[in-house]
Phi, psi and omega in degrees: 000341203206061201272187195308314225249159175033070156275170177275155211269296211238133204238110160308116203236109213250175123178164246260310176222191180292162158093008227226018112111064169305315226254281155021259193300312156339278197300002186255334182311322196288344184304296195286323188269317182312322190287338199271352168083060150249137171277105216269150132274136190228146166201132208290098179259041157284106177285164199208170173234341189272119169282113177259133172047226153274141213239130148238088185294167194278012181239343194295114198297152173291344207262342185271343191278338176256113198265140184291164179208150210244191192290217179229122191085339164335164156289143172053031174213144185252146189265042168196124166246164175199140158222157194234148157266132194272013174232167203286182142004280223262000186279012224282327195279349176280308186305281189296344151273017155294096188344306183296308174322315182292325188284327182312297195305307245251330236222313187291294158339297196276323193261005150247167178268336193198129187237098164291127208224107158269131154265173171303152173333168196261326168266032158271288227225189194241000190322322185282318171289238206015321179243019187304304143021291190244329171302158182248317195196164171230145159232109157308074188291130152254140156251150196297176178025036150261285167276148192267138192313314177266024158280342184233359175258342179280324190290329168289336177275346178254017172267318166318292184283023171275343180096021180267157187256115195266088172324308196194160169234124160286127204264031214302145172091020215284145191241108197278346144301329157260355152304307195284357172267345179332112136229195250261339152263038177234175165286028228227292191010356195226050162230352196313339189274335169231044183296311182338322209280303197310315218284311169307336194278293211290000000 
């Protein structure tokens, strides 16, 4: 996802519906690039109305939606910021076409290395055209054994024609133990070539 030469700057972290651990695979990504000393931004674009923390509502000043962050690895300074948004649903096209938004993003980009961006689900809302735009890349969570195959196939297909480059799909939740009792007579069988992995993993 993030090879030496021309990586992606600002990464969409998509999925078809709730629930399905969007927030999850973010927060474990800002984890694994803070160690790699990239200075990560993670933003919660899941809309919510109960304010947690640093916010950005479309009236918000940059200096209050973006915390400052020193370098990675300074003393007394962390290489991950996060801010959530604070408006509903229906505000989406008011947050994201706003000036102050385009200046948030214009602001992030030069003072982060990597922009984990979750949005809302992809079949609820339009939020992803709305940021098509501005992504570099998508990375797609599914969760196992839950969402239905052609639930994510219908979803990779309207990420396409928005015209976005769908990087990967994250399998989440995968239960590496019954994977790893899997063998070559069960119905697992077209897993057999990586039973080891499950077994080592679980």
């Amino acid at each position: 996802l993030f090879p030496a030469s021309n990586p992606p700057k600002f990464v969409l972290i998509t999925s078809s519906a709730p629930g399905e651990g969007k927030s999850f695979v973010a927060s474990a990504m800002a984890r694994v690039l803070a160690m790699m000393g990239q200075r990560v931004l993670v933003v919660d674009g899941s809309p919510r109305r109960l304010l947690l923390g640093q916010n950005f509502p479309h009236e918000a000043l940059l200096d209050q939606c973006l915390p400052q962050v020193g370098d990675a690895g300074g003393p007394g300074t962390s290489p991950v910021a996060t801010v959530r948004r604070a408006s509903g649903l229906r505000d989406s096209q008011n947050v994201y076409s706003n000036p102050a938004f385009e200046a948030m993003l214009r602001e992030a980009r030069a003072r982060y290395d990597v922009i984990l961006f979750e949005v809302a689900p992809v079949l609820l809302s339009a939020d992803s055209a709305l940021l098509r735009e501005h992504a570099d890349t998508v990375l797609h969570v599914v969760k196992w054994n839950d969402t239905l195959k052609s639930t994510v196939a219908a979803t990779l297909d309207h990420l396409g024609k928005l015209g976005l480059d769908v990087a990967g799909v994250v399998l989440n939740g995968v239960d590496l133990e019954e994977q790893g009792r899997y063998d070559v007579s069960d119905r697992g069988r077209v897993y057999r070539n990586y039973k080891s992995f499950y077994q080592a993993s679980a």
